[in-house]
N, C-alpha and C positions, 0 to 999 in steps of 0.2 A: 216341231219335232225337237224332242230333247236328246242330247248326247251323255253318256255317261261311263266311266274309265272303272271297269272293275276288273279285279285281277285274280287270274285262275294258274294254277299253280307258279307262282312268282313272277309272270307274265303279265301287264295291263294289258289291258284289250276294250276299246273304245267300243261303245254298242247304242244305236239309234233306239227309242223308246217314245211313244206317244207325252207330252207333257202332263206331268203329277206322277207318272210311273217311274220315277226314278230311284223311290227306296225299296218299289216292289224287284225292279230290276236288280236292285243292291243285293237283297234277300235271296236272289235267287240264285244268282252269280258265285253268293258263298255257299248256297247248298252245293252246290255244281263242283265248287272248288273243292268240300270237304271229300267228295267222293272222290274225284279226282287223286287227289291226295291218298285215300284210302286203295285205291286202285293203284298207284306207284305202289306205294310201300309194299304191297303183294306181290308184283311182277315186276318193281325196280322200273328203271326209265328206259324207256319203248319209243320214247318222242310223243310231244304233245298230243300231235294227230290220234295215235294210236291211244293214250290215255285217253282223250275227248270221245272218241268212237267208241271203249268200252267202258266208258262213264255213262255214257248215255243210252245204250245198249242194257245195264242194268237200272239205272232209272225207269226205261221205258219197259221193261220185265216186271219193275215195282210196281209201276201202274196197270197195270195187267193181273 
């Protein structure tokens, strides 16, 4: 199992990943983060929690 340090809103954060998924994990991390980001800028800082829950909340709308 691979370890790899990606970082979401100016935060590292360490994440376990199957070996060879490391740039898939990379890729993902930044999509995550751009929303992230996108979701500050609209409601300003709420604290991480609260960004990551409604980051993920319209990701998972998007896929739907």
């Amino acid at each position: 199992m691979a370890t790899v340090t990606v970082e979401v809103n100016g935060r590292p954060y360490a994440v376990g990943c199957a070996d060879g998924q490391e740039d898939r994990v990379r890729a993902l991390a930044r999509q995550f983060d751009a929303q992230v980001r996108a979701v500050a800028d609209s409601v300003g800082n709420v604290g991480d929690l609260r960004l990551f829950l409604m980051s993920a909340l319209i990701l998972a709308d998007e896929l739907q």
